[in-house]
C-alpha positions in Angstrom: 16.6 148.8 82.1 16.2 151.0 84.7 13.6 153.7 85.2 13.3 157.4 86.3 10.6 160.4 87.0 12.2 163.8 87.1 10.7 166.9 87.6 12.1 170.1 85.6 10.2 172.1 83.3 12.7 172.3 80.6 11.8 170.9 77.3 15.5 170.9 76.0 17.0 169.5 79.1 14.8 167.0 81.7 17.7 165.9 83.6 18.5 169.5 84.6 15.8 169.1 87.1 15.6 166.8 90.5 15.3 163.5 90.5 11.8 162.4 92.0 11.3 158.7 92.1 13.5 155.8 90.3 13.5 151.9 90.1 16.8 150.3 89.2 15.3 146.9 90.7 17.4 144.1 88.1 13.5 142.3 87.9 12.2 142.3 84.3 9.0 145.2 85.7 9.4 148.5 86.8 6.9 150.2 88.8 7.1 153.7 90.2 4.7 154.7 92.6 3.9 158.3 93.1 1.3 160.2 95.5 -0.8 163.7 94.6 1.9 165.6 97.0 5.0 164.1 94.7 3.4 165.3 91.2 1.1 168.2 91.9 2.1 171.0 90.4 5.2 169.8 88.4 6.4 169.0 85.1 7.8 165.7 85.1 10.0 163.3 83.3 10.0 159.6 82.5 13.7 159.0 81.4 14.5 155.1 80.8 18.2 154.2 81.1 19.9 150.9 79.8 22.3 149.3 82.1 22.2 146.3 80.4 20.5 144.9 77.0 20.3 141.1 76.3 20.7 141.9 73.0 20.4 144.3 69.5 17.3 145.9 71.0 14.9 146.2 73.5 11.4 147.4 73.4 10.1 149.8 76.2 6.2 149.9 76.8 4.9 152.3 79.5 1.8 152.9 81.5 0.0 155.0 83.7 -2.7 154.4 86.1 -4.4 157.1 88.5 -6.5 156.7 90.9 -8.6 159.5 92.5 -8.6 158.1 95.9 -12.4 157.9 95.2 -13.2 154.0 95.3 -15.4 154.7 93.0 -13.3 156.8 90.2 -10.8 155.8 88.6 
């Protein structure tokens, strides 16, 4: 599977946007890291892509993390 943020603001269309950040890496984790400058002020995307599936299905969990910058907030 491979991973994608893009930023557009159209609910009917995502990918009409620009691509901001991606991981095609063939390991079985993805991680995309993004900074305060890469998602203020934007709507953005999370588009998952097959390239390959072992099998029938494959499950997809995400998750998010932010952290303030504030060693003490998170």
């Amino acid at each position: 599977m491979g991973m994608e943020v893009w930023g557009s603001c159209s609910t009917s269309n995502p990918l009409s946007g620009q691509p901001q950040a991606y991981d095609w890496n063939t390991s079985g984790r993805k991680r995309i890291q993004m900074f305060a400058a890469d998602i203020a002020n934007k709507c953005l995307w999370l588009v998952v892509r097959p390239y390959f599936t072992p099998g029938t299905s494959v499950q997809v969990h995400d998750a998010a993390y932010y952290h303030s910058g504030n060693t003490g907030v998170h």
